[in-house]
C-alpha positions as semicolon CSV with decimal commas, in nm:
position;residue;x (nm);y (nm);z (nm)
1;X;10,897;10,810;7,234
2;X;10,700;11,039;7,478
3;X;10,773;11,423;7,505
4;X;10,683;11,597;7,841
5;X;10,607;11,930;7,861
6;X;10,516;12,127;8,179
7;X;10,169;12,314;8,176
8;X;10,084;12,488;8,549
9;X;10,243;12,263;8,737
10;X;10,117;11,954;8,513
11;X;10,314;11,783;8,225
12;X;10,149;11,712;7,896
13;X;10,212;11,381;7,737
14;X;10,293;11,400;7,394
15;X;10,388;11,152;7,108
16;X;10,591;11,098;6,812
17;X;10,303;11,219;6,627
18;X;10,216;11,498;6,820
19;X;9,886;11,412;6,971
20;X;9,827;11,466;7,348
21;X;9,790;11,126;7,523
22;X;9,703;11,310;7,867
23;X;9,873;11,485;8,148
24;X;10,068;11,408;8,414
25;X;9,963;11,609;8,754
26;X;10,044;11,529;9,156
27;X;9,741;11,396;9,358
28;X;9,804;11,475;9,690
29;X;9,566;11,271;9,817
30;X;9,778;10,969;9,706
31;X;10,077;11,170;9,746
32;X;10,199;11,062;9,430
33;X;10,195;11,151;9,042
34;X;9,933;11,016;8,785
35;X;9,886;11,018;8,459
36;X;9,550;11,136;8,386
37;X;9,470;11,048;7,999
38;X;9,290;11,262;7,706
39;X;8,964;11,246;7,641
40;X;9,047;11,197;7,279
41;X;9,345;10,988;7,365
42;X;9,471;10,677;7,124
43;X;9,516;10,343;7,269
44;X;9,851;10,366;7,388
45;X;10,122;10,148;7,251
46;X;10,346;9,965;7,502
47;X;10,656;10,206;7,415
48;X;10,433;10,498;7,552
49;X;10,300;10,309;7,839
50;X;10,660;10,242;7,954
51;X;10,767;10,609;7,905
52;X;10,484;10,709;8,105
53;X;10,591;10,487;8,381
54;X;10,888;10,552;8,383
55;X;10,824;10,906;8,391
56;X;10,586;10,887;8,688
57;X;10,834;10,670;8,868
58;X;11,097;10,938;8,807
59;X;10,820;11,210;8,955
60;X;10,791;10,970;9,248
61;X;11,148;10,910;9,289
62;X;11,287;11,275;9,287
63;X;11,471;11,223;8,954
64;X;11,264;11,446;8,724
65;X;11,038;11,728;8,892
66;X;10,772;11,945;8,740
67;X;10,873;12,311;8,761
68;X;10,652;12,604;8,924
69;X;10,544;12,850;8,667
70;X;10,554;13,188;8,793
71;X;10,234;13,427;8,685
72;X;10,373;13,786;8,826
């Protein structure tokens, strides 16, 4: 299982274990989500992988969406 919280507009990717796989951000550029992995990430296992996917699919798709943190 992959937890996925939102940071400015980002998500962090989080496992069972509580280590930060990466982040999940919008490149506009592509003008789609992608996941952008830790430095110090873990090989990812195939349960995470999927998560992920589905996850940026979901982005992609309109299903999930990232909310705006407001600063004031």
């Amino acid at each position: 299982m992959v937890l996925f919280w939102p940071i400015q507009q980002e998500l962090d990717c989080i496992n069972d274990s509580g280590d930060v796989l990466g982040k999940i951000k919008f490149d506009g550029t592509q003008d789609k989500h992608v996941f952008c992995p830790a430095e110090e990430a873990l090989t990812l296992s195939n349960d995470e992988k999927a998560g992920i996917a589905a996850r940026l699919a979901g982005l992609d798709a309109g299903t999930y969406s990232i909310p705006m943190q407001d600063d004031d």
